[in-house]
C-alpha positions in Angstrom: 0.0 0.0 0.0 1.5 3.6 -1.0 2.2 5.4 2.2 2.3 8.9 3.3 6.1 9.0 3.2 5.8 7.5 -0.4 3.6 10.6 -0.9 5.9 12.9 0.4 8.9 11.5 -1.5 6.7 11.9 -5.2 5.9 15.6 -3.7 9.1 16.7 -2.4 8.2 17.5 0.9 7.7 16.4 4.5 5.6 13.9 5.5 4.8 16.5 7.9 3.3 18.6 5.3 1.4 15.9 3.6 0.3 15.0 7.1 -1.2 18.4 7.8 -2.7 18.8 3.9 -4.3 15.1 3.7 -5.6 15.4 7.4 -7.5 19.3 6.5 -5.2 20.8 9.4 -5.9 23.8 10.2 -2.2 25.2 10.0 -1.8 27.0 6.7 -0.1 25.7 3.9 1.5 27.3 1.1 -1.0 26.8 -2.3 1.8 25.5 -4.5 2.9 23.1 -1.6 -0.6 22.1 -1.5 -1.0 21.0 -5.0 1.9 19.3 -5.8 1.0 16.9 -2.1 -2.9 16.4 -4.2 -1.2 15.8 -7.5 0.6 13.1 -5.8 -1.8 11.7 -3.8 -3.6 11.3 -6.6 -1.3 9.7 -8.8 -0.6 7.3 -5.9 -3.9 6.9 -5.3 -2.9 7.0 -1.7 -6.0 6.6 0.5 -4.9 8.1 4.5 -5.2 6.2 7.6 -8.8 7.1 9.1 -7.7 6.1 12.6 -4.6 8.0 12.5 -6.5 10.5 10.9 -8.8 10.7 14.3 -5.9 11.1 16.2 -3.7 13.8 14.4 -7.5 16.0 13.9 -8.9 15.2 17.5 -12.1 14.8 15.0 -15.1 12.6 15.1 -16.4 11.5 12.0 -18.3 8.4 12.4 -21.5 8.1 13.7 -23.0 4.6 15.1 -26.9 3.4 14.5 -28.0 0.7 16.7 -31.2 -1.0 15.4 -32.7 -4.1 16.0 -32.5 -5.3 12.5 -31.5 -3.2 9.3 -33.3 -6.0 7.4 -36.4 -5.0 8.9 -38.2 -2.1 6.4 -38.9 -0.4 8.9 -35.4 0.0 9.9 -34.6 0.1 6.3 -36.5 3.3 6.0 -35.3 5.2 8.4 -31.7 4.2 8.0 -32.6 5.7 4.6 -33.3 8.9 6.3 -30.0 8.5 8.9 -27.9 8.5 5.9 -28.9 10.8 3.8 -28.0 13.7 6.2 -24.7 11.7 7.1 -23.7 11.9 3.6 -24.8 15.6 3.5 -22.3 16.1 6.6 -19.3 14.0 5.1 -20.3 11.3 7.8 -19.5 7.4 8.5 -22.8 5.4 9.4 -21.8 2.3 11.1 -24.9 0.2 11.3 -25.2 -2.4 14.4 -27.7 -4.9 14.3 -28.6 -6.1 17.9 -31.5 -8.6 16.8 -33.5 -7.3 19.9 -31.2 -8.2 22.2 -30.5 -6.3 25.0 -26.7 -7.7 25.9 -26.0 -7.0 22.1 -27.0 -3.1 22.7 -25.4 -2.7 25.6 -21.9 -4.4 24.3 -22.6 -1.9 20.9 -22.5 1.0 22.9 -19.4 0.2 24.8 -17.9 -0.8 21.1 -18.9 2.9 19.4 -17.6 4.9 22.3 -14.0 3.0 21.9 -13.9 3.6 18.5 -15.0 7.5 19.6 -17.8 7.7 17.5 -19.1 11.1 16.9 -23.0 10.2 17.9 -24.8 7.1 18.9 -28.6 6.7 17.7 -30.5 3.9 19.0 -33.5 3.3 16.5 -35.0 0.5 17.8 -37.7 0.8 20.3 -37.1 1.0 24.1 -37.4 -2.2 26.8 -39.6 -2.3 29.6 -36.8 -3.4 31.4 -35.7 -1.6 34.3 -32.2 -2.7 35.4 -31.3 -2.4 31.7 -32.3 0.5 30.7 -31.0 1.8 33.9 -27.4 0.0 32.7 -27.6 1.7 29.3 -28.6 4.7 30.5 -25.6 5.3 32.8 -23.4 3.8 29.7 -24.4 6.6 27.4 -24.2 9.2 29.8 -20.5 7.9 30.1 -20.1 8.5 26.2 -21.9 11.9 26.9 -19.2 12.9 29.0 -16.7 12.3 26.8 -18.2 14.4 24.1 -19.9 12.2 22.3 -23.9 12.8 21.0 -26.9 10.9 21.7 -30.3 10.7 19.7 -32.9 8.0 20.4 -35.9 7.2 18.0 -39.2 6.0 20.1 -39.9 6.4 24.0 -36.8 5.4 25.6 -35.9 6.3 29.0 -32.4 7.9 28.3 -30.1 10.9 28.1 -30.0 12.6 24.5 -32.4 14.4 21.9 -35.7 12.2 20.8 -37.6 11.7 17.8 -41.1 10.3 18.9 -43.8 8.7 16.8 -47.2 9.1 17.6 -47.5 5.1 18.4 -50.2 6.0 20.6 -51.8 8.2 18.2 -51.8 5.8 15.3 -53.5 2.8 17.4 -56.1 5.2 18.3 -56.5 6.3 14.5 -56.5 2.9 13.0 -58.8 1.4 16.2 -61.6 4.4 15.6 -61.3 3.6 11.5 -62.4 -0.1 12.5 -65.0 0.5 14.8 -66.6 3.8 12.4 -66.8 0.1 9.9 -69.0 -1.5 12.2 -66.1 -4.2 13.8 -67.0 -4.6 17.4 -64.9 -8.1 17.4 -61.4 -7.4 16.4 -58.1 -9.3 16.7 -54.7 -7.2 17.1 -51.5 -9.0 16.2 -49.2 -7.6 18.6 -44.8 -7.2 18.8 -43.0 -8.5 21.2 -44.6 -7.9 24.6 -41.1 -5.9 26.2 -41.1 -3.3 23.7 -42.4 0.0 24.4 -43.4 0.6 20.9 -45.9 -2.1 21.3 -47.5 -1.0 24.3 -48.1 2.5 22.8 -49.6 1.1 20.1 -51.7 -1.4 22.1 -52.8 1.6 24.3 -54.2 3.2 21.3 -56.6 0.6 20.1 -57.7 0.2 23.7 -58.3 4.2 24.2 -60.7 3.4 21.1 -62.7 0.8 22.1 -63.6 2.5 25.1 -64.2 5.7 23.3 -66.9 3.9 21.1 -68.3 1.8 23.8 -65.9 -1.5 23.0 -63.7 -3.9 25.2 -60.2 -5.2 23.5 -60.3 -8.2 25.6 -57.0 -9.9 26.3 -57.7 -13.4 24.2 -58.3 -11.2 21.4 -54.5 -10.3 21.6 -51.5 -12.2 20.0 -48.0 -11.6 20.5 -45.9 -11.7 17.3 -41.9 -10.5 16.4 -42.6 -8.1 14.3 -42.0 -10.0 11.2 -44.2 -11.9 8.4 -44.1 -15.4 9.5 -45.3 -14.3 13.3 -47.9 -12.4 12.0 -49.1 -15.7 9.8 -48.6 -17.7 12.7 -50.5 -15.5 15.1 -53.4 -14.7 12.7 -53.8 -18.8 12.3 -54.0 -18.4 16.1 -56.7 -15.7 16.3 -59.0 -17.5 14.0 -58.5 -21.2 15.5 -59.4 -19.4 19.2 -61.7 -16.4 18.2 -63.8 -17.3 14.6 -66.0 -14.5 15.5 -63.6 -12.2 14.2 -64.3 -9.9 11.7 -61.2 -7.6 11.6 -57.7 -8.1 12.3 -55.4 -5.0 13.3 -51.8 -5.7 13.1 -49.3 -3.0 14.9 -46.9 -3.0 11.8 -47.0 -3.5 7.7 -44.6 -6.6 8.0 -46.8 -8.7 10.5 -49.9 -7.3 8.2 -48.5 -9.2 5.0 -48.1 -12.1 7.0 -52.0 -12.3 8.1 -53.3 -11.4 4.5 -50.9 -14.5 3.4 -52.8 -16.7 5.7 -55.9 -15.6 5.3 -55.1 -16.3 1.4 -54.4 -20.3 2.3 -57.3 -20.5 3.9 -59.5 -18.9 1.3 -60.6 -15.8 3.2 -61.8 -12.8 1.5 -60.4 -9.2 2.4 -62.1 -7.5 3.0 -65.6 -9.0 2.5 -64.9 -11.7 4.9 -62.3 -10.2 7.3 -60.7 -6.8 7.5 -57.4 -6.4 8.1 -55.4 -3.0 8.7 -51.1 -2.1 9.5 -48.9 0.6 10.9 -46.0 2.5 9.5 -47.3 2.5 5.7 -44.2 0.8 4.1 -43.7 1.2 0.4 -45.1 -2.4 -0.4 -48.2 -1.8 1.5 -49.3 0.2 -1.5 -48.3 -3.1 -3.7 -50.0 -5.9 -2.0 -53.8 -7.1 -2.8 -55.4 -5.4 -1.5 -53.6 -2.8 -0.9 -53.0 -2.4 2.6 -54.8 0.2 5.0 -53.0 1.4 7.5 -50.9 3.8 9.5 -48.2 6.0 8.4 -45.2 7.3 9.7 -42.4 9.4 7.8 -39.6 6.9 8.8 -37.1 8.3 6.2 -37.9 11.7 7.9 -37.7 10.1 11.3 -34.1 9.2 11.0 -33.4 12.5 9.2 -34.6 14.2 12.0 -32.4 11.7 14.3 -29.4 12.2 12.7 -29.8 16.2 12.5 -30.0 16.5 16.1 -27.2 14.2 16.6 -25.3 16.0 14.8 -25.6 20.0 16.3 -23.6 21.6 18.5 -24.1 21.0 22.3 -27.2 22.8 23.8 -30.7 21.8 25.3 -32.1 18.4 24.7 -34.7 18.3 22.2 -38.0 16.3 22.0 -39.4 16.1 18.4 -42.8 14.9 18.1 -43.9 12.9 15.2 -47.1 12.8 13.9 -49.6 9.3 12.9 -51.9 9.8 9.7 -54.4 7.3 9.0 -54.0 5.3 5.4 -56.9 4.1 4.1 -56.4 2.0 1.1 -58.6 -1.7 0.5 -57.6 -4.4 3.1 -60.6 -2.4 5.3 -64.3 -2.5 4.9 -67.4 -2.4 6.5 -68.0 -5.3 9.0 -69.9 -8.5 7.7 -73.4 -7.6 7.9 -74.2 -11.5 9.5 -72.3 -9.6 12.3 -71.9 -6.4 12.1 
Protein backbone atom coordinates (compact mmCIF):
# COMPACT_ATOMS: atom_id res chain seq x y z
CA UNK A 1 0.00 0.00 0.00
CA UNK A 2 1.47 3.59 -1.02
CA UNK A 3 2.23 5.41 2.22
CA UNK A 4 2.29 8.93 3.34
CA UNK A 5 6.12 8.95 3.20
CA UNK A 6 5.83 7.52 -0.41
CA UNK A 7 3.59 10.65 -0.90
CA UNK A 8 5.92 12.94 0.38
CA UNK A 9 8.93 11.55 -1.48
CA UNK A 10 6.67 11.92 -5.21
CA UNK A 11 5.92 15.60 -3.74
CA UNK A 12 9.14 16.71 -2.38
CA UNK A 13 8.21 17.50 0.94
CA UNK A 14 7.70 16.43 4.47
CA UNK A 15 5.64 13.94 5.47
CA UNK A 16 4.84 16.53 7.92
CA UNK A 17 3.33 18.60 5.32
CA UNK A 18 1.42 15.88 3.56
CA UNK A 19 0.27 14.98 7.08
CA UNK A 20 -1.23 18.44 7.85
CA UNK A 21 -2.68 18.85 3.90
CA UNK A 22 -4.32 15.13 3.72
CA UNK A 23 -5.63 15.39 7.42
CA UNK A 24 -7.53 19.30 6.50
CA UNK A 25 -5.23 20.77 9.44
CA UNK A 26 -5.90 23.85 10.16
CA UNK A 27 -2.18 25.17 10.00
CA UNK A 28 -1.77 27.04 6.75
CA UNK A 29 -0.13 25.70 3.92
CA UNK A 30 1.46 27.32 1.08
CA UNK A 31 -1.02 26.77 -2.30
CA UNK A 32 1.81 25.48 -4.51
CA UNK A 33 2.90 23.10 -1.63
CA UNK A 34 -0.57 22.11 -1.45
CA UNK A 35 -1.02 21.03 -4.99
CA UNK A 36 1.94 19.33 -5.75
CA UNK A 37 0.96 16.93 -2.12
CA UNK A 38 -2.86 16.41 -4.20
CA UNK A 39 -1.16 15.82 -7.47
CA UNK A 40 0.60 13.06 -5.76
CA UNK A 41 -1.79 11.67 -3.75
CA UNK A 42 -3.65 11.29 -6.57
CA UNK A 43 -1.26 9.70 -8.79
CA UNK A 44 -0.56 7.32 -5.90
CA UNK A 45 -3.94 6.93 -5.26
CA UNK A 46 -2.89 6.99 -1.65
CA UNK A 47 -5.96 6.55 0.52
CA UNK A 48 -4.93 8.12 4.49
CA UNK A 49 -5.21 6.19 7.62
CA UNK A 50 -8.81 7.11 9.14
CA UNK A 51 -7.69 6.11 12.60
CA UNK A 52 -4.60 7.99 12.54
CA UNK A 53 -6.52 10.54 10.87
CA UNK A 54 -8.82 10.70 14.33
CA UNK A 55 -5.87 11.11 16.20
CA UNK A 56 -3.68 13.83 14.36
CA UNK A 57 -7.47 15.96 13.90
CA UNK A 58 -8.89 15.20 17.49
CA UNK A 59 -12.11 14.83 15.04
CA UNK A 60 -15.05 12.60 15.14
CA UNK A 61 -16.42 11.53 11.95
CA UNK A 62 -18.29 8.41 12.43
CA UNK A 63 -21.51 8.06 13.68
CA UNK A 64 -23.01 4.63 15.09
CA UNK A 65 -26.87 3.45 14.49
CA UNK A 66 -28.01 0.65 16.70
CA UNK A 67 -31.20 -1.03 15.36
CA UNK A 68 -32.74 -4.06 16.02
CA UNK A 69 -32.54 -5.25 12.55
CA UNK A 70 -31.48 -3.24 9.34
CA UNK A 71 -33.29 -6.01 7.38
CA UNK A 72 -36.40 -5.03 8.93
CA UNK A 73 -38.23 -2.13 6.36
CA UNK A 74 -38.93 -0.38 8.90
CA UNK A 75 -35.36 0.01 9.92
CA UNK A 76 -34.61 0.15 6.29
CA UNK A 77 -36.53 3.28 5.97
CA UNK A 78 -35.29 5.18 8.40
CA UNK A 79 -31.67 4.23 8.00
CA UNK A 80 -32.61 5.75 4.65
CA UNK A 81 -33.32 8.89 6.28
CA UNK A 82 -30.01 8.52 8.87
CA UNK A 83 -27.93 8.47 5.88
CA UNK A 84 -28.85 10.82 3.79
CA UNK A 85 -27.98 13.71 6.16
CA UNK A 86 -24.70 11.73 7.10
CA UNK A 87 -23.74 11.90 3.61
CA UNK A 88 -24.78 15.62 3.47
CA UNK A 89 -22.33 16.14 6.65
CA UNK A 90 -19.34 13.97 5.06
CA UNK A 91 -20.33 11.25 7.76
CA UNK A 92 -19.49 7.44 8.48
CA UNK A 93 -22.80 5.38 9.44
CA UNK A 94 -21.85 2.26 11.09
CA UNK A 95 -24.92 0.18 11.32
CA UNK A 96 -25.23 -2.37 14.38
CA UNK A 97 -27.70 -4.85 14.29
CA UNK A 98 -28.58 -6.08 17.86
CA UNK A 99 -31.48 -8.55 16.80
CA UNK A 100 -33.47 -7.32 19.89
CA UNK A 101 -31.20 -8.18 22.23
CA UNK A 102 -30.49 -6.26 25.03
CA UNK A 103 -26.72 -7.68 25.88
CA UNK A 104 -26.04 -7.01 22.07
CA UNK A 105 -26.95 -3.06 22.70
CA UNK A 106 -25.40 -2.72 25.55
CA UNK A 107 -21.86 -4.43 24.25
CA UNK A 108 -22.60 -1.89 20.86
CA UNK A 109 -22.51 0.96 22.86
CA UNK A 110 -19.36 0.18 24.83
CA UNK A 111 -17.87 -0.75 21.07
CA UNK A 112 -18.93 2.86 19.37
CA UNK A 113 -17.63 4.92 22.33
CA UNK A 114 -14.01 3.01 21.85
CA UNK A 115 -13.87 3.58 18.49
CA UNK A 116 -15.04 7.52 19.56
CA UNK A 117 -17.78 7.71 17.53
CA UNK A 118 -19.14 11.07 16.91
CA UNK A 119 -22.98 10.19 17.89
CA UNK A 120 -24.76 7.07 18.94
CA UNK A 121 -28.56 6.74 17.66
CA UNK A 122 -30.49 3.95 18.98
CA UNK A 123 -33.52 3.33 16.53
CA UNK A 124 -35.00 0.53 17.83
CA UNK A 125 -37.75 0.78 20.29
CA UNK A 126 -37.07 0.99 24.11
CA UNK A 127 -37.35 -2.23 26.76
CA UNK A 128 -39.59 -2.33 29.58
CA UNK A 129 -36.83 -3.38 31.44
CA UNK A 130 -35.70 -1.55 34.32
CA UNK A 131 -32.25 -2.70 35.39
CA UNK A 132 -31.33 -2.45 31.74
CA UNK A 133 -32.35 0.46 30.70
CA UNK A 134 -30.97 1.81 33.94
CA UNK A 135 -27.44 0.02 32.71
CA UNK A 136 -27.62 1.65 29.33
CA UNK A 137 -28.62 4.72 30.48
CA UNK A 138 -25.56 5.34 32.77
CA UNK A 139 -23.40 3.79 29.74
CA UNK A 140 -24.43 6.62 27.36
CA UNK A 141 -24.24 9.21 29.79
CA UNK A 142 -20.45 7.88 30.13
CA UNK A 143 -20.10 8.51 26.20
CA UNK A 144 -21.87 11.94 26.94
CA UNK A 145 -19.25 12.87 28.99
CA UNK A 146 -16.66 12.28 26.76
CA UNK A 147 -18.17 14.38 24.05
CA UNK A 148 -19.94 12.22 22.26
CA UNK A 149 -23.88 12.79 20.98
CA UNK A 150 -26.93 10.90 21.66
CA UNK A 151 -30.35 10.72 19.75
CA UNK A 152 -32.87 7.97 20.44
CA UNK A 153 -35.87 7.15 18.04
CA UNK A 154 -39.16 6.03 20.10
CA UNK A 155 -39.90 6.42 24.00
CA UNK A 156 -36.83 5.38 25.58
CA UNK A 157 -35.93 6.31 29.03
CA UNK A 158 -32.44 7.92 28.32
CA UNK A 159 -30.08 10.90 28.08
CA UNK A 160 -29.97 12.55 24.53
CA UNK A 161 -32.42 14.38 21.88
CA UNK A 162 -35.73 12.22 20.82
CA UNK A 163 -37.64 11.71 17.78
CA UNK A 164 -41.13 10.26 18.92
CA UNK A 165 -43.82 8.72 16.78
CA UNK A 166 -47.19 9.06 17.64
CA UNK A 167 -47.53 5.15 18.37
CA UNK A 168 -50.18 6.02 20.62
CA UNK A 169 -51.80 8.16 18.25
CA UNK A 170 -51.81 5.84 15.28
CA UNK A 171 -53.45 2.78 17.44
CA UNK A 172 -56.09 5.23 18.34
CA UNK A 173 -56.48 6.31 14.54
CA UNK A 174 -56.50 2.88 12.96
CA UNK A 175 -58.77 1.42 16.18
CA UNK A 176 -61.64 4.40 15.64
CA UNK A 177 -61.34 3.64 11.48
CA UNK A 178 -62.40 -0.06 12.47
CA UNK A 179 -65.04 0.50 14.79
CA UNK A 180 -66.59 3.75 12.38
CA UNK A 181 -66.77 0.14 9.88
CA UNK A 182 -69.02 -1.49 12.24
CA UNK A 183 -66.12 -4.22 13.78
CA UNK A 184 -67.02 -4.63 17.37
CA UNK A 185 -64.85 -8.11 17.39
CA UNK A 186 -61.36 -7.39 16.41
CA UNK A 187 -58.07 -9.31 16.69
CA UNK A 188 -54.70 -7.22 17.13
CA UNK A 189 -51.52 -8.97 16.17
CA UNK A 190 -49.15 -7.55 18.64
CA UNK A 191 -44.84 -7.23 18.76
CA UNK A 192 -43.01 -8.46 21.15
CA UNK A 193 -44.55 -7.94 24.63
CA UNK A 194 -41.11 -5.87 26.20
CA UNK A 195 -41.07 -3.34 23.65
CA UNK A 196 -42.41 0.00 24.42
CA UNK A 197 -43.40 0.62 20.93
CA UNK A 198 -45.94 -2.07 21.34
CA UNK A 199 -47.48 -0.98 24.25
CA UNK A 200 -48.10 2.53 22.84
CA UNK A 201 -49.56 1.12 20.13
CA UNK A 202 -51.72 -1.43 22.10
CA UNK A 203 -52.77 1.61 24.26
CA UNK A 204 -54.16 3.18 21.34
CA UNK A 205 -56.63 0.57 20.11
CA UNK A 206 -57.75 0.24 23.73
CA UNK A 207 -58.26 4.17 24.19
CA UNK A 208 -60.73 3.39 21.10
CA UNK A 209 -62.67 0.84 22.11
CA UNK A 210 -63.65 2.49 25.13
CA UNK A 211 -64.25 5.74 23.33
CA UNK A 212 -66.88 3.88 21.13
CA UNK A 213 -68.28 1.78 23.79
CA UNK A 214 -65.95 -1.47 23.04
CA UNK A 215 -63.68 -3.90 25.21
CA UNK A 216 -60.22 -5.23 23.54
CA UNK A 217 -60.26 -8.21 25.61
CA UNK A 218 -57.01 -9.92 26.33
CA UNK A 219 -57.73 -13.36 24.24
CA UNK A 220 -58.34 -11.17 21.40
CA UNK A 221 -54.46 -10.29 21.60
CA UNK A 222 -51.52 -12.19 19.98
CA UNK A 223 -47.98 -11.58 20.49
CA UNK A 224 -45.92 -11.75 17.31
CA UNK A 225 -41.88 -10.51 16.39
CA UNK A 226 -42.56 -8.09 14.29
CA UNK A 227 -42.03 -10.01 11.22
CA UNK A 228 -44.19 -11.91 8.40
CA UNK A 229 -44.07 -15.43 9.54
CA UNK A 230 -45.34 -14.30 13.30
CA UNK A 231 -47.95 -12.42 12.03
CA UNK A 232 -49.05 -15.69 9.76
CA UNK A 233 -48.58 -17.73 12.74
CA UNK A 234 -50.48 -15.54 15.10
CA UNK A 235 -53.35 -14.74 12.67
CA UNK A 236 -53.75 -18.79 12.33
CA UNK A 237 -54.02 -18.41 16.08
CA UNK A 238 -56.73 -15.73 16.27
CA UNK A 239 -59.00 -17.52 13.95
CA UNK A 240 -58.54 -21.21 15.55
CA UNK A 241 -59.38 -19.38 19.16
CA UNK A 242 -61.75 -16.44 18.15
CA UNK A 243 -63.84 -17.32 14.57
CA UNK A 244 -66.03 -14.52 15.46
CA UNK A 245 -63.58 -12.15 14.24
CA UNK A 246 -64.34 -9.91 11.73
CA UNK A 247 -61.24 -7.58 11.64
CA UNK A 248 -57.68 -8.06 12.34
CA UNK A 249 -55.42 -5.02 13.28
CA UNK A 250 -51.78 -5.74 13.07
CA UNK A 251 -49.30 -3.00 14.91
CA UNK A 252 -46.87 -3.00 11.83
CA UNK A 253 -46.98 -3.54 7.67
CA UNK A 254 -44.64 -6.61 8.01
CA UNK A 255 -46.78 -8.71 10.53
CA UNK A 256 -49.90 -7.27 8.17
CA UNK A 257 -48.48 -9.19 5.01
CA UNK A 258 -48.14 -12.10 6.99
CA UNK A 259 -52.03 -12.26 8.07
CA UNK A 260 -53.27 -11.43 4.45
CA UNK A 261 -50.95 -14.54 3.38
CA UNK A 262 -52.76 -16.72 5.73
CA UNK A 263 -55.86 -15.60 5.30
CA UNK A 264 -55.13 -16.25 1.44
CA UNK A 265 -54.37 -20.27 2.30
CA UNK A 266 -57.25 -20.49 3.88
CA UNK A 267 -59.49 -18.91 1.33
CA UNK A 268 -60.56 -15.84 3.21
CA UNK A 269 -61.79 -12.81 1.54
CA UNK A 270 -60.37 -9.22 2.42
CA UNK A 271 -62.11 -7.51 3.00
CA UNK A 272 -65.64 -9.02 2.51
CA UNK A 273 -64.89 -11.66 4.87
CA UNK A 274 -62.26 -10.22 7.32
CA UNK A 275 -60.65 -6.79 7.46
CA UNK A 276 -57.42 -6.45 8.06
CA UNK A 277 -55.37 -2.98 8.70
CA UNK A 278 -51.12 -2.15 9.49
CA UNK A 279 -48.87 0.59 10.94
CA UNK A 280 -46.03 2.48 9.46
CA UNK A 281 -47.31 2.53 5.70
CA UNK A 282 -44.23 0.77 4.13
CA UNK A 283 -43.71 1.21 0.42
CA UNK A 284 -45.13 -2.44 -0.35
CA UNK A 285 -48.17 -1.83 1.52
CA UNK A 286 -49.33 0.16 -1.54
CA UNK A 287 -48.30 -3.10 -3.69
CA UNK A 288 -50.03 -5.88 -2.00
CA UNK A 289 -53.78 -7.12 -2.83
CA UNK A 290 -55.41 -5.43 -1.50
CA UNK A 291 -53.63 -2.81 -0.91
CA UNK A 292 -53.05 -2.39 2.56
CA UNK A 293 -54.84 0.24 4.99
CA UNK A 294 -52.95 1.40 7.48
CA UNK A 295 -50.90 3.84 9.51
CA UNK A 296 -48.16 5.98 8.45
CA UNK A 297 -45.15 7.28 9.66
CA UNK A 298 -42.41 9.37 7.80
CA UNK A 299 -39.61 6.92 8.83
CA UNK A 300 -37.15 8.34 6.16
CA UNK A 301 -37.91 11.69 7.90
CA UNK A 302 -37.74 10.15 11.33
CA UNK A 303 -34.06 9.19 10.97
CA UNK A 304 -33.43 12.47 9.22
CA UNK A 305 -34.61 14.19 11.96
CA UNK A 306 -32.40 11.69 14.30
CA UNK A 307 -29.41 12.18 12.74
CA UNK A 308 -29.76 16.21 12.48
CA UNK A 309 -30.01 16.50 16.13
CA UNK A 310 -27.24 14.23 16.61
CA UNK A 311 -25.32 16.05 14.77
CA UNK A 312 -25.60 19.96 16.29
CA UNK A 313 -23.57 21.63 18.53
CA UNK A 314 -24.07 20.95 22.32
CA UNK A 315 -27.16 22.76 23.80
CA UNK A 316 -30.67 21.83 25.25
CA UNK A 317 -32.10 18.43 24.68
CA UNK A 318 -34.75 18.26 22.19
CA UNK A 319 -37.97 16.33 21.96
CA UNK A 320 -39.35 16.12 18.35
CA UNK A 321 -42.82 14.86 18.12
CA UNK A 322 -43.86 12.92 15.22
CA UNK A 323 -47.06 12.79 13.87
CA UNK A 324 -49.62 9.35 12.87
CA UNK A 325 -51.90 9.82 9.66
CA UNK A 326 -54.43 7.27 9.05
CA UNK A 327 -54.03 5.31 5.39
CA UNK A 328 -56.90 4.08 4.10
CA UNK A 329 -56.42 1.96 1.10
CA UNK A 330 -58.57 -1.67 0.46
CA UNK A 331 -57.61 -4.43 3.07
CA UNK A 332 -60.56 -2.35 5.28
CA UNK A 333 -64.29 -2.47 4.93
CA UNK A 334 -67.40 -2.36 6.52
CA UNK A 335 -68.01 -5.30 9.01
CA UNK A 336 -69.92 -8.47 7.72
CA UNK A 337 -73.43 -7.59 7.91
CA UNK A 338 -74.24 -11.51 9.49
CA UNK A 339 -72.28 -9.61 12.32
CA UNK A 340 -71.87 -6.43 12.13
Amino acid sequence: MTTLADVARLAGVSPATVSRIVSRSPRRVAPELRERVLAAVEELQYVPNAHAQLLARNHRSAVGVIVHDVSDPYFAEITRGLQRVATEHGRLVIICNTYRDPDKELEYVELLRAHQAAAIILAGSGHHNETFTHTLDAKLRVYQATGGHIAVIGRHEHTGHAVIPANETGGYLIGTELYALGHTHLGVIAGPKHLTTTTDRLTGLRHAARDHGHKLPTRHIAYANFDRDSGATATAHLLDTQPHLTAIAALNDTMAIGALALLRTRGIKVPEQISVTGFDDMPIARDVTPTLTTVRLPLADMGARAMTLALQAPGTHQVEQVPAELIRRQSAAVAPPRVA
